[in-house]
N, C-alpha and C positions, 0 to 999 in steps of 0.2 A: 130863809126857807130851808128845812131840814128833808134832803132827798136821801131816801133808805134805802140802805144796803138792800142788792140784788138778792141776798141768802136773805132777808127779811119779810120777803112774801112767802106766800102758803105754794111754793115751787119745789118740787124733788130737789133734793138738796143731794151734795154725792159726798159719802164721806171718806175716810182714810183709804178705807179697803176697796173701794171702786163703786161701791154700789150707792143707789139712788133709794131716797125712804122721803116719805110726805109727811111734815109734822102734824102728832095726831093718831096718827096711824100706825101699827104694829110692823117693826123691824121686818122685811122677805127680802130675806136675798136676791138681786138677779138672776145666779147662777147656782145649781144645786151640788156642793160640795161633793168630788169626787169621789171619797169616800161612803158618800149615802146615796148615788147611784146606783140599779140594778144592776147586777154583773149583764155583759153582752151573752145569750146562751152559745155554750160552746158547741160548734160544728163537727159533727162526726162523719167523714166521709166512708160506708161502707162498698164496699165491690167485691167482687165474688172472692177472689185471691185471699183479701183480708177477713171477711167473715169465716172463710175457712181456717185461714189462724189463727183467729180468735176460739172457734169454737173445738181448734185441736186441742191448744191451752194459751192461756190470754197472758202467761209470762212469757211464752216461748212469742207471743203476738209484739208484746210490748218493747223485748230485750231481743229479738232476732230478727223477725220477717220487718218492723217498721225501720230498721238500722242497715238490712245487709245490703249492699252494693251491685244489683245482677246482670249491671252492663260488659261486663269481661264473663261471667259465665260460659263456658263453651258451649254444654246441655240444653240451656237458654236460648242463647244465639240460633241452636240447633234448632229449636221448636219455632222459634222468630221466622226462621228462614222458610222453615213449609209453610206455618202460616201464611206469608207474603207470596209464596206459589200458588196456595190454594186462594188466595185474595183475589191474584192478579188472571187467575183462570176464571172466577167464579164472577169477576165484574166486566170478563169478554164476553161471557154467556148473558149477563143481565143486558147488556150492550147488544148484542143479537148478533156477534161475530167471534165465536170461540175460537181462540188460539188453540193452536197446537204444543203439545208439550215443549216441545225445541223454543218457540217461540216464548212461550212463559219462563223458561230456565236463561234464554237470554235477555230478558227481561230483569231479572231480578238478581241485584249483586250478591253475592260470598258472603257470607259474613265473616267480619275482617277476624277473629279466632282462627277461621282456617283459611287462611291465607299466606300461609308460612312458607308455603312450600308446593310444588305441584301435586306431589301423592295426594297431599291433604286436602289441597281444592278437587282433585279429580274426584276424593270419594263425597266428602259433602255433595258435589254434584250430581253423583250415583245415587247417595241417599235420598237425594230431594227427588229425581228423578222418581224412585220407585216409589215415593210418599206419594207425588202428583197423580202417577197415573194410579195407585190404589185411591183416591181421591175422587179421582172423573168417574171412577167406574161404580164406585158407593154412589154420586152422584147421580148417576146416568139411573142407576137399578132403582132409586126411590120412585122417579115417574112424579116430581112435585108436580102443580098445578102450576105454582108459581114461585120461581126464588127472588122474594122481596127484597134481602140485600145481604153485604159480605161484608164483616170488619165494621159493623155499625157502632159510633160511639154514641151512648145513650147516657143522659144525665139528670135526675129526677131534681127539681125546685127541693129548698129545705121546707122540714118540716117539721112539728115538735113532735117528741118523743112522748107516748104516754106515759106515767107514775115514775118520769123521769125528768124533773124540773131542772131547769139550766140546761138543757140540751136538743141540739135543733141534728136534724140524722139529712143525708143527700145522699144517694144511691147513684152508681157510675158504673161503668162496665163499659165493655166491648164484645159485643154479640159477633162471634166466628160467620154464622151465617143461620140467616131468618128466610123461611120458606112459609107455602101451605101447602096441606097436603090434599091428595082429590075429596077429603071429608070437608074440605076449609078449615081445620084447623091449624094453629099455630104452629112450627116445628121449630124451636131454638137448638143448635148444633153446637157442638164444642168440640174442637179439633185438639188430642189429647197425644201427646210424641210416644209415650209407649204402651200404656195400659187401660184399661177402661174398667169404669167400679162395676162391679155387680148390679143388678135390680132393685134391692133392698137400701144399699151403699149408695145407689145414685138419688133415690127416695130420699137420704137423709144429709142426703149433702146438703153445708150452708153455701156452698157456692151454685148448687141447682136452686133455692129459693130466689137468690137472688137475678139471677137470670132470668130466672121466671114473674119477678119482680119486675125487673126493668123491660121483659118485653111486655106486661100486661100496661105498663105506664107510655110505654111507645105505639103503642097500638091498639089499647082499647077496648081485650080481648081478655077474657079470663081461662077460654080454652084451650089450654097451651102443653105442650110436651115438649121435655127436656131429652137430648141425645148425644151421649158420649160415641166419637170415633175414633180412633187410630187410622188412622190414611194408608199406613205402609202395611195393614194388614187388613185393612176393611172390618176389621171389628168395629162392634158396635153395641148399646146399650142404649137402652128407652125407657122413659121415665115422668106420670103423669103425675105430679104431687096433689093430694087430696087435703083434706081440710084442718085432717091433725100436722101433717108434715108444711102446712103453710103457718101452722099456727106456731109452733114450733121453731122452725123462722126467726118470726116476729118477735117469738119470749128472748131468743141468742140476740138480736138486733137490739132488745130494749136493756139487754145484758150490757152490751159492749158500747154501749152509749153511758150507761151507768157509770162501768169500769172508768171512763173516759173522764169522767166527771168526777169523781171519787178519787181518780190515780191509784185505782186498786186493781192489781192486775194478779190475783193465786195462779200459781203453779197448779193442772190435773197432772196426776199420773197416768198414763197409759202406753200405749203400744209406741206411741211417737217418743217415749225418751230415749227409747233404745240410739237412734240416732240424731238425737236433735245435739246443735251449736251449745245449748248453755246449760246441759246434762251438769257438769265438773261444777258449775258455780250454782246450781236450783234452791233452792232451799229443802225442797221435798224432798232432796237426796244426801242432801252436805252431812245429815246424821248418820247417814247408812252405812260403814266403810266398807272398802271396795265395790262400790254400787255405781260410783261418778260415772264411768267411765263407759260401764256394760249393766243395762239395769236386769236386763232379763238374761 
């Protein structure tokens, strides 16, 4: 009796390369060669900081602000530190038992830059000091209805980018502090260490879009105003972005998603060369002589 081989029935056969084919039937690989898979689209995480450096110029974004290191910053540290005053005061109040300045300044460590020495811890202390209570008292004088929350991290789902294939956009931030005001509308804050833009400047900021972005995705609300403060001086600045400066936005967003996808990052010219890190190496200046260094 002649019993036949197992590979001689009409069974998936496996050949060399691992894969299984039914005689008869056109060769399909199991598995779809890595090569003629889709690329995975690349994520582009935008948040206010970075859209702003993108849209001051997307070399200076690409070759400074995603490279520099601003954990040892002093300046930084400096804006960190009231931030975390005004935090830690702003969620006694949400808590229905407001500390007292004494009590928020012992609350919140030094930051280790000024820690060197006692002068230097005394005046950080002094600084924050006068930040806080310029702070409670901006505070106090708006009369919100309600302060919704302090140092909110908000994080939007990806999502694709229109006329921008391969690339998926996430929006992130940290909202300073979220109110409403007795109209019920929205009030997004931003706590700013020395200056605050103009009316016009804060309109066209890409980092008011997206603030205004992430609180309409946190909450639900399209009626929302942006507000620059200075704490240590109670200035202040207000800002309702309308439908050109939303739209506007959106074209920088779909810009730097591009960019991201492309690896094309030009050099603008403008007011920021004067003191930007990578002035000496730009390309938009390396022709210029004597310009590296001082453009205007």
């Amino acid at each position: 009796m002649t019993v036949a081989h197992p590979q001689s029935v009409d069974a998936p056969r496996v050949d060399d390369t691992g894969s299984s084919r039914v005689p008869g039937l056109p060769h399909v690989p199991d598995t779809v060669p890595t090569s003629r898979r889709p690329a995975a689209p690349l994520t582009v995480t935008v948040t206010p900081s970075a859209l702003a450096a993108y849209g001051q110029c997307p070399l200076y974004f690409q070759q400074v602000y995603r490279t520099q290191d601003h954990s040892a910053n002093r300046a930084i540290q400096r804006g960190q530190y009231v931030h975390r005053l005004a935090d830690t005061y702003t969620k006694s109040v949400i808590d229905g038992r407001a500390l007292s300045v004494d009590a928020v300044l012992s609350r919140v460590p030094v930051p280790a830059a000024y820690q060197d020495g006692a002068d230097e811890e005394r005046a950080i202390l002094d600084s924050g000091r006068e930040a806080l209570i310029g702070y409670i008292s901006w505070l106090d004088a708006q009369e919100f209805a309600q302060i919704i929350s302090s140092e909110q991290y908000i994080r939007t789902p990806r999502r694709a980018v229109r006329n921008v294939p391969g690339a998926e956009v996430v929006f992130s931030g940290r909202a300073d502090l979220m109110c409403l005001d007795k109209t019920g509308m929205l009030v997004v804050a931003d706590l700013k260490a020395t200056s605050v833009a103009g009316p016009d400047e804060l309109l066209a900021s890409p980092s008011s879009w997206v603030y205004r972005h992430l609180a309409a995705f946190a909450h639900m609300v399209e009626d929302i105003e942006i507000v620059q403060i200075v704490p240590t001086t109670g200035q202040s600045t207000r800002a309702r972005l309308g439908s050109e400066q939303i739209e506007a936005g959106a074209t920088l967003v779909r810009a730097m998603c591009r960019a991201a996808v492309e690896g094309q990052y030009p050099p603008t010219v403008g007011q920021y060369c004067s003191y930007c890190d990578y002035v000496d190496r730009c390309p938009a200046h390396s022709s210029r002589p004597g310009m590296t260094t001082a453009v205007f």
